[in-house]
C-alpha positions in Angstrom: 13.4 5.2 11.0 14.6 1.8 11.3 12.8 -1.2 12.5 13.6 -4.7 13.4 11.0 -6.3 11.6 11.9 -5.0 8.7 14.7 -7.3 8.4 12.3 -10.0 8.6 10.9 -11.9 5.9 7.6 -13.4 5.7 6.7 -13.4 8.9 2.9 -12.1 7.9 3.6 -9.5 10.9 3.5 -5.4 10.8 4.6 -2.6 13.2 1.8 -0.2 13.8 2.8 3.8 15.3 -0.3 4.6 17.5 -0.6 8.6 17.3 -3.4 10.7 18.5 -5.2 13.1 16.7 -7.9 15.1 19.0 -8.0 12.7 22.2 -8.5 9.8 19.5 -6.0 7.0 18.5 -5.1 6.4 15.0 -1.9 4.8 13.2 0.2 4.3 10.7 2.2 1.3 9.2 5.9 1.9 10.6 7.4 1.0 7.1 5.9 4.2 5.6 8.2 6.2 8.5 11.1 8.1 7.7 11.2 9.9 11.2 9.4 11.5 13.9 10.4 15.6 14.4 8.8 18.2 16.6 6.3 20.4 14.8 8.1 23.5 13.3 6.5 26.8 11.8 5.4 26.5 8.0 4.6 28.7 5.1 1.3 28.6 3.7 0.6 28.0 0.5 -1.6 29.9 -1.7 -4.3 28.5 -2.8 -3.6 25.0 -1.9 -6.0 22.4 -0.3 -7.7 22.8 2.7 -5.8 20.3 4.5 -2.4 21.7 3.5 -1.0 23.4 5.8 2.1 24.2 4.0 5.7 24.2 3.1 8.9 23.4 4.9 12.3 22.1 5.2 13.8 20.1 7.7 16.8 19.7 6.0 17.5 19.9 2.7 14.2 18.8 0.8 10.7 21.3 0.6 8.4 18.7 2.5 4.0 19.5 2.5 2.9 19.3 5.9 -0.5 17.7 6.1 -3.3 19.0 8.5 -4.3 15.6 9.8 -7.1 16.8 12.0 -8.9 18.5 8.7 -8.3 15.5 6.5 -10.7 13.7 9.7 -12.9 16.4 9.9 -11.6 17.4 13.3 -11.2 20.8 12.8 -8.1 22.8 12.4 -4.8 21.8 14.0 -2.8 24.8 16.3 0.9 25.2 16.3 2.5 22.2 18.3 2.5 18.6 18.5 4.4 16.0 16.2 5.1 15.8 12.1 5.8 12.3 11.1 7.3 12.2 8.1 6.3 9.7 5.7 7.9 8.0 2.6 5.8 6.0 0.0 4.8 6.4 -3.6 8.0 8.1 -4.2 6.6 10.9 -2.2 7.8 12.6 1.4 5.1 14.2 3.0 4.6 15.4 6.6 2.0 14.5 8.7 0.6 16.9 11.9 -0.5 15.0 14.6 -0.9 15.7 18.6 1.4 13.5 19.9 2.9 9.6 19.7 2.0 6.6 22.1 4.3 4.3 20.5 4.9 1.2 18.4 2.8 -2.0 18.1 3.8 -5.5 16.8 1.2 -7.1 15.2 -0.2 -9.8 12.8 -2.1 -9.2 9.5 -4.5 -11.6 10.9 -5.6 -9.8 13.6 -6.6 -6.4 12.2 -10.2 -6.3 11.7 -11.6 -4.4 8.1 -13.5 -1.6 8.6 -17.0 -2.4 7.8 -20.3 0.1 6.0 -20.8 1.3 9.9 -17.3 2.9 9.9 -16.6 4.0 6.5 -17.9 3.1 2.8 -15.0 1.7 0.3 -14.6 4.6 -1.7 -15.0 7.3 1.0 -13.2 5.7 3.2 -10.2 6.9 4.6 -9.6 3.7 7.6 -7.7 0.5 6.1 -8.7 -1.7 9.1 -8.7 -1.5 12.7 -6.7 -3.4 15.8 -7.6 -3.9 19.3 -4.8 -3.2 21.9 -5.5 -3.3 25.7 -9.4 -2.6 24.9 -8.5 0.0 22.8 -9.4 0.7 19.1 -6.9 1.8 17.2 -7.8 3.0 13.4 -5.4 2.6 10.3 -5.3 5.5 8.3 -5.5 5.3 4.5 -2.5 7.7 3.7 -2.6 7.1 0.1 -6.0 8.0 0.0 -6.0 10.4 1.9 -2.8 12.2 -0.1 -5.1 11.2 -3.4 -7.6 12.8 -2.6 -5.5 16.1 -1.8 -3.7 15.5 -4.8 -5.2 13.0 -7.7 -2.3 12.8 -9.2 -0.4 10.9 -6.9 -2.3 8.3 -7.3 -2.0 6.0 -10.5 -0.8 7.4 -13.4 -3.5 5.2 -15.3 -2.5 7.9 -18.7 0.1 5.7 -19.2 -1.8 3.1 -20.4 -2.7 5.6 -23.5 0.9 6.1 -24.2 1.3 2.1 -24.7 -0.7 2.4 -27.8 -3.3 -0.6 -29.6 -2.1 -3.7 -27.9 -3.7 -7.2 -28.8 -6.0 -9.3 -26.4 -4.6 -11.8 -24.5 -6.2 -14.5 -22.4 -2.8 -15.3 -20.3 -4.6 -15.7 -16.7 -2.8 -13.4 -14.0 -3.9 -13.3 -10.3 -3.8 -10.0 -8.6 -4.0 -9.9 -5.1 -5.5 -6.1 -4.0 -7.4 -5.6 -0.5 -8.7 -1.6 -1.6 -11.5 -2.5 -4.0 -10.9 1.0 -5.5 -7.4 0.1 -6.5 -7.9 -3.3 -7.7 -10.4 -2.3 -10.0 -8.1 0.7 -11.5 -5.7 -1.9 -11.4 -8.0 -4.6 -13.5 -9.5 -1.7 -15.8 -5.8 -0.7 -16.8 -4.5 -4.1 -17.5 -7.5 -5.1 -19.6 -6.9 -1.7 -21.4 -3.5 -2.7 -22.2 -5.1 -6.1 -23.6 -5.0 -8.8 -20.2 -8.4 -9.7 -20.3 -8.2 -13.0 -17.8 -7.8 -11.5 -14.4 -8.4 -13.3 -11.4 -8.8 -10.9 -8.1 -8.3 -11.9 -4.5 -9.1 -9.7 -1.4 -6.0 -10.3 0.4 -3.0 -12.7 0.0 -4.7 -15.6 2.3 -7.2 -16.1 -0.5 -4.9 -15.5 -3.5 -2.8 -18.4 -1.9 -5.9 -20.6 -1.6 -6.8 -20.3 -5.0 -3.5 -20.9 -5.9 -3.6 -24.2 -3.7 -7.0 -25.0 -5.4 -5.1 -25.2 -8.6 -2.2 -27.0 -7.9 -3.6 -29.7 -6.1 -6.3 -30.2 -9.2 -3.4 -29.8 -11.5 -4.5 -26.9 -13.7 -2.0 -24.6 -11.9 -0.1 -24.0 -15.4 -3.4 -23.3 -16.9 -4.9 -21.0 -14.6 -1.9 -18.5 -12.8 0.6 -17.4 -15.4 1.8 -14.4 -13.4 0.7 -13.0 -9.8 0.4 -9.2 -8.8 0.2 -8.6 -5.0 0.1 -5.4 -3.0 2.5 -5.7 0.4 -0.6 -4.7 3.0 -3.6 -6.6 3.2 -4.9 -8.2 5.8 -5.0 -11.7 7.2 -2.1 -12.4 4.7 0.2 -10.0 3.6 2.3 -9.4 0.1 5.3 -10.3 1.8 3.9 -13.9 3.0 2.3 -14.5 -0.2 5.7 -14.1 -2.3 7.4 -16.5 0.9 4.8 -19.2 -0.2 4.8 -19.1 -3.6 8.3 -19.0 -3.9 9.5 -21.4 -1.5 7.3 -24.3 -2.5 8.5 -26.5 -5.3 5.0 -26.4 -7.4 4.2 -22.7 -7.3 8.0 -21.1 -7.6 7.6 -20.4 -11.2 5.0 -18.1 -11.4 6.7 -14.9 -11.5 5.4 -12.2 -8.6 5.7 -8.9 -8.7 5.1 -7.0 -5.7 3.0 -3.5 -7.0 2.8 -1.3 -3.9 3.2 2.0 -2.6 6.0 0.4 -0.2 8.7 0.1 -2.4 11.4 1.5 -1.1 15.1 0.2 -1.3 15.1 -1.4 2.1 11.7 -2.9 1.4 13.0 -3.8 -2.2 15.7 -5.6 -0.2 13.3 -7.7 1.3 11.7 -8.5 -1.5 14.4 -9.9 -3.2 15.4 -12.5 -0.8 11.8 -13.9 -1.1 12.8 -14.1 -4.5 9.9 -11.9 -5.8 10.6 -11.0 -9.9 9.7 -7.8 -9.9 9.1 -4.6 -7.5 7.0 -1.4 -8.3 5.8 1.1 -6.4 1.8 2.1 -7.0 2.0 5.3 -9.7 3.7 3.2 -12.3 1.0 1.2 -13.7 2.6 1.9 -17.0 5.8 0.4 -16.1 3.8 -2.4 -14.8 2.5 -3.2 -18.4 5.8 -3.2 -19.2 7.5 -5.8 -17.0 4.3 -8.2 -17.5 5.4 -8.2 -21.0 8.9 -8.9 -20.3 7.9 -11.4 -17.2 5.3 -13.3 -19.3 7.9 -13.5 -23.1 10.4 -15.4 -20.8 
């Protein structure tokens, strides 16, 4: 499923599917689409989670078809309705919703984090929530909410182990990470693999102001060695954040690499001509280690 915006760069914008899901609207970030197909009959699988409907294949490839009303504690979802098929982390999995209301164009800024009366961080399963025409649409955490099916989707944080004793090092990197469950995997694994100096930010808007701080007080080669961002967060996303950094004359030597469960090779594509240094998607926080190392020895 192609989209224009995707072959835009920087433009701190998203497109948002609206789907429903038991008379109540939900969506998903268009970039995570492969396609849209009428719901077909699937085979069970035995004793698989609740929300796992099964087995099936469109084409070629076995694809798990998600209940979408159980993972929202809506009950079980009847034969009918839509799959959308998603790609990210490397995985294809199919979603079961009702039906599709269609596509959205909107900016980072103006989706609006879920706050403690709609869902607690780590149980969580909304990213953040948009208003359209008076009406509320919720973001859906689909990497939580395939985690939490299946742990080891998420990050592989065993590789760490494999790297072996590393020595300590204070080189200061910035990681800009909106879940706070992820960023603090994220910060626990690098500090195992020895980075102890990590600055976090919430989004990209304020890893770019700290950024900003230091380069106009001139301790930006001091305190940002090396800058980690995630593509979706809101009020600025990865995307914008690598367009800044890289296209102003003080910052465009920090190496960025872009750690999220986005990259694919169109998104990689984009990536590159904001002149980001590295791309990996969100399991391989081993390989991450790894091309710090090489990123940081240049």
């Amino acid at each position: 499923m192609e989209t224009k915006i995707l072959l835009e760069n920087g433009t701190n914008e998203l497109e948002v599917l609206e789907f429903v899901v038991d008379g109540n609207s939900y969506g998903i970030n268009v970039a995570k689409i492969r396609e849209i197909i009428p719901y077909s009959p699937v085979t069970p699988v035995p004793n698989a989670h609740p929300s796992v409907e099964g087995i099936f294949m469109p084409r070629d490839a076995m694809i798990t078809a998600i209940d979408l009303r159980n993972c929202l504690q809506r009950g079980q979802s009847q034969p009918g309705g839509l799959f959308i098929i998603t790609s990210f982390n490397k995985l294809d999995i199919a979603f079961h919703v009702d039906t599709v209301i269609g596509i959205h164009r909107v900016s980072w800024v103006d989706i609006i984090k879920p706050g403690a009366t709609v869902t607690t961080v780590e149980d969580g399963i909304s990213t953040g929530i948009i208003k359209i025409d008076g009406k509320l649409i919720i973001i859906l955490d689909f990497e939580k909410i395939i985690t939490d099916i299946n742990p080891e989707t998420g990050l592989k944080v065993t590789e760490i182990d494999a790297l072996g004793v590393r020595e300590n090092s204070e080189v200061p990197i910035l990681i800009a990470e909106d879940s706070s469950l992820l960023r603090k995997l994220i910060i626990d694994s690098l500090k195992k693999a020895g980075y102890e100096n990590i600055i976090k930010a919430e989004n990209g808007e304020e890893a770019w102001e700290y950024i900003v701080k230091c380069r106009d007080a001139g301790t930006l080669n001091k305190d940002v060695h090396l800058l980690i961002t995630d593509i979706e967060m809101p009020l600025m996303d990865g995307h914008r954040l690598t367009k800044l950094v890289k296209s102003d004359d003080a910052t465009k030597h920090i190496p960025v690499i872009i750690f999220s469960s986005l990259v694919n090779e169109e998104m990689k594509r984009k990536g590159e001509e904001l002149g980001a240094d590295a791309q990996l998607s969100k399991p391989e926080i081993g390989n991450l280690v790894k091309v710090i190392d090489s990123l940081l020895a240049r």
